[in-house]
C-alpha positions in Angstrom: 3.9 -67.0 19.2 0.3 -66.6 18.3 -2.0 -64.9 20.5 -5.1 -66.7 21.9 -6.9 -66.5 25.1 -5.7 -70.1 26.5 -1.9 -69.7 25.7 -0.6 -68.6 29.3 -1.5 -67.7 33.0 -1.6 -63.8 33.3 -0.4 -62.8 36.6 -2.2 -62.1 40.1 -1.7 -58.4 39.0 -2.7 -58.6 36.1 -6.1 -60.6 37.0 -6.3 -57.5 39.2 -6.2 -54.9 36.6 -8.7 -56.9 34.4 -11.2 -57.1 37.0 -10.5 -53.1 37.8 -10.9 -52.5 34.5 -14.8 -54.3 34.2 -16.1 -52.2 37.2 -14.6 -49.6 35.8 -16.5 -50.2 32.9 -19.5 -51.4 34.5 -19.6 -48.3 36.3 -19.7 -46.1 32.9 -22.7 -48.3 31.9 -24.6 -47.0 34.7 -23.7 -43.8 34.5 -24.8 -43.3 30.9 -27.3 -45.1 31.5 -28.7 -42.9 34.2 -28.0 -39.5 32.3 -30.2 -40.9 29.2 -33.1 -42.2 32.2 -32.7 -39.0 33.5 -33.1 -37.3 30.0 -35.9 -39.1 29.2 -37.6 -38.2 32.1 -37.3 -34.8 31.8 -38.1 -34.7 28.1 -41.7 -34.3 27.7 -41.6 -35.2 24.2 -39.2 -38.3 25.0 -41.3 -39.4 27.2 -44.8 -39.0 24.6 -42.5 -40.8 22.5 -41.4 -44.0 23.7 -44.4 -44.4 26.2 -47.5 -43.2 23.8 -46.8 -45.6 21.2 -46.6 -49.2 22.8 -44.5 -49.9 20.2 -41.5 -48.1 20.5 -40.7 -49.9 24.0 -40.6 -52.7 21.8 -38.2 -51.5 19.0 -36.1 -50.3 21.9 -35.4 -53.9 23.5 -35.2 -55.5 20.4 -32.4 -53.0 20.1 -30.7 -54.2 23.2 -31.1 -57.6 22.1 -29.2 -57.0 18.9 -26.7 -55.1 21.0 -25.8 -57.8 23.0 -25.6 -60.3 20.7 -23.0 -58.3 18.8 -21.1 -57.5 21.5 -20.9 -60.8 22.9 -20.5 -63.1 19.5 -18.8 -60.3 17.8 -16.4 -59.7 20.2 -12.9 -61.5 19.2 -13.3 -59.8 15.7 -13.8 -55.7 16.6 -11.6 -53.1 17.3 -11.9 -52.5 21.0 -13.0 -49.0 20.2 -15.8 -50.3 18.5 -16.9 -52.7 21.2 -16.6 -49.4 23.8 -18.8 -48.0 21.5 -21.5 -50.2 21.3 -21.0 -51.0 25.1 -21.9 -47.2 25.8 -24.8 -47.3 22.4 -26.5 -50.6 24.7 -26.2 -48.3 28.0 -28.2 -45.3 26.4 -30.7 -47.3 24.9 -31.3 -49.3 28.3 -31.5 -45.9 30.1 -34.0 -45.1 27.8 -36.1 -48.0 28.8 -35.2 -47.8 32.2 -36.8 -44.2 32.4 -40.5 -46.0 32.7 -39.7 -46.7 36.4 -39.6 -43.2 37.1 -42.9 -43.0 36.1 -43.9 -46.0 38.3 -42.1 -45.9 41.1 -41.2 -42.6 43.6 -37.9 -41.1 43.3 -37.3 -42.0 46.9 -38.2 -45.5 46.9 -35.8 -46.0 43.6 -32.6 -45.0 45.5 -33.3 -47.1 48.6 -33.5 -49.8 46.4 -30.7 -49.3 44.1 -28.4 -48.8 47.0 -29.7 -52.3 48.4 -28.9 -54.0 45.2 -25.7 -52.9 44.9 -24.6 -54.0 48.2 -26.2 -57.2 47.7 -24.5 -57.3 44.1 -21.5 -55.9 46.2 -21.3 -59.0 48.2 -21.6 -61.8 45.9 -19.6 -60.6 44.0 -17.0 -60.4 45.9 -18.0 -64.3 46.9 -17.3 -65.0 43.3 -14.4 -63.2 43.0 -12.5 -65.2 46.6 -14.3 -67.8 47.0 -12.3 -71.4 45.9 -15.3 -73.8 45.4 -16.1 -74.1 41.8 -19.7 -72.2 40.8 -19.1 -73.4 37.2 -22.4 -76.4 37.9 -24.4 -73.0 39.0 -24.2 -72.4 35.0 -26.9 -74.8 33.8 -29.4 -74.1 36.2 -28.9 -70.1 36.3 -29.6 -70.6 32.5 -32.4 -72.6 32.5 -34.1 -70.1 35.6 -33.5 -67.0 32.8 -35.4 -68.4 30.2 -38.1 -69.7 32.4 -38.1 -65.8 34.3 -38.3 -64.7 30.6 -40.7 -66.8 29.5 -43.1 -65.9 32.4 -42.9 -62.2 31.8 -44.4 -62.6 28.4 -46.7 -64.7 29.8 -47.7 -61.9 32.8 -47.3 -59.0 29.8 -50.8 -60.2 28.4 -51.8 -61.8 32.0 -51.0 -58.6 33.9 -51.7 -60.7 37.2 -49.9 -58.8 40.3 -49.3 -62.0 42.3 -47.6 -64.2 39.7 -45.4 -60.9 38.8 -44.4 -61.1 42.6 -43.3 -64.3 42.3 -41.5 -64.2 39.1 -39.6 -61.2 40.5 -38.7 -63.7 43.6 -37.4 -65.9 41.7 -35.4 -63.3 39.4 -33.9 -61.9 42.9 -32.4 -65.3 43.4 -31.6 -66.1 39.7 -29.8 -62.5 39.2 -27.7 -62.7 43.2 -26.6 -66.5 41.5 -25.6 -65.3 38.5 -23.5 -62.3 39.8 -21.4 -64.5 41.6 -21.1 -67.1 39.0 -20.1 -64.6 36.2 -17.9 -62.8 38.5 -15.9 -65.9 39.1 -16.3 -66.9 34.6 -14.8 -63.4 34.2 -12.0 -63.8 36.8 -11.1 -67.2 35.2 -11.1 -65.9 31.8 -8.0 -63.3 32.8 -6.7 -66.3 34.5 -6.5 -67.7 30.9 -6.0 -65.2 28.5 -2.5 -65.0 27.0 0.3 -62.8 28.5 1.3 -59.4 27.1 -2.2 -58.9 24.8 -3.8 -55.5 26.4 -6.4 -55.5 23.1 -8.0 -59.1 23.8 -7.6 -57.8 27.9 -9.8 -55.0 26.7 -11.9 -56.8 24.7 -13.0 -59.2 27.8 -13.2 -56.0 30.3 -16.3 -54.9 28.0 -17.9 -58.5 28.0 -17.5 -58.8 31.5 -18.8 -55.3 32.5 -22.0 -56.2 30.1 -22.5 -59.3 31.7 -22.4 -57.7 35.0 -24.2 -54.5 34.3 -27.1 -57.1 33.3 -27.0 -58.5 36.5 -27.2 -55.7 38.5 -29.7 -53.7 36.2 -32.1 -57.2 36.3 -31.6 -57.5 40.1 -32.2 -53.8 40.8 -35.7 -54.3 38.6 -36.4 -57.3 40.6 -36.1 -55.5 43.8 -38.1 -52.5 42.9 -41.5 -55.5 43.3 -40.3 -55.4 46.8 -38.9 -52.1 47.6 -40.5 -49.7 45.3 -42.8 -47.5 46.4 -46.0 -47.1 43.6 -46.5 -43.7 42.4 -50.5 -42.9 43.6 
């Protein structure tokens, strides 16, 4: 029988194991991506490198985007080895940009508020996972609120004005707690769907669901720090 990710219902256990297996992969993310932060921090030369030049902040998220994009169109045609790969390649490089909050924001301050995003993106989800109404109509308008929060930080990147930045991190709390839920639920549905017996295309969507929910919690932890983050003097 050929393989494709709408053939049959994978079991209740097996749902479990695929949604195990994006934490679990989630989880790597962040680690990686603290060690290369925490590198880049302590890296004098790192640090002259990617925050001297106003450039190279640049080339980094262009990286990212690239990343992304090949992980997430590419996905169906790589070796799971390769999408791993490029999963943990997309973690270092967003630890490295993730190091200029350090710089901004105290030490202190940063944990508080990375242990109140994760319970928040502990919660929903957890909602998305059990809940039984359908989030799928949250899609469309989660969408449209991420290019409109994207399109307002370019915007406030040449404005620099403080209030409008609160505001667009306001709404990026509320966009980023939506789409946790709703992508938690997308990923649950998607083992619902996949085909029996296929561990590589299992694989394959632990990696695009630990992406899309590593981006959820990294953009809702940023969002936060507005609120929570204590300014270096």
């Amino acid at each position: 029988m050929e393989n494709n990710f709408y053939a049959t219902h994978l079991s209740k256990g097996d749902t479990n194991v695929l949604m195990n297996s994006v934490y679990q992969w989630m989880m790597v993310g962040l680690l990686v991506s603290a060690l290369s932060a925490f590198m880049v921090t302590h890296s004098p030369y790192m640090l002259n490198l990617l925050f001297a030049n106003p450039y190279a902040i640049w080339v980094l998220f262009f990286i990212e985007i690239g990343l992304v994009i090949a992980i997430s169109a590419g996905i169906n045609k790589m070796d799971v080895s390769t999408a791993r790969t490029l999963f943990v390649l997309f973690s270092i490089v967003d630890g490295m940009t993730l190091a200029s909050i350090f710089l901004i924001y105290t030490e202190a301050s940063i944990v508080t508020t990375f242990f109140i995003a994760a319970m928040t993106f502990g919660v929903m989800s957890l909602y998305g996972y059990f809940t039984d109404s359908d989030l799928s109509s949250w899609g469309g308008i989660l969408f449209a609120g991420l290019i409109g929060i994207i399109i307002a930080l370019v915007v406030n990147f040449f404005l620099k004005s403080p209030a409008f930045e609160w505001w667009i991190s306001l709404i990026g709390v509320v966009i980023f707690v939506g789409l946790t839920a709703y992508d938690t639920q997308k990923i649950k549905q998607m083992g619902e769907t996949m085909s029996d017996g296929n561990p590589q295309s299992l694989s394959r969507v632990a990696i695009v669901g630990a992406l899309a929910l590593y981006l959820d919690f990294i953009n809702l932890f940023i969002m936060m720090l507005e609120f929570f983050g204590n300014r270096r003097n």
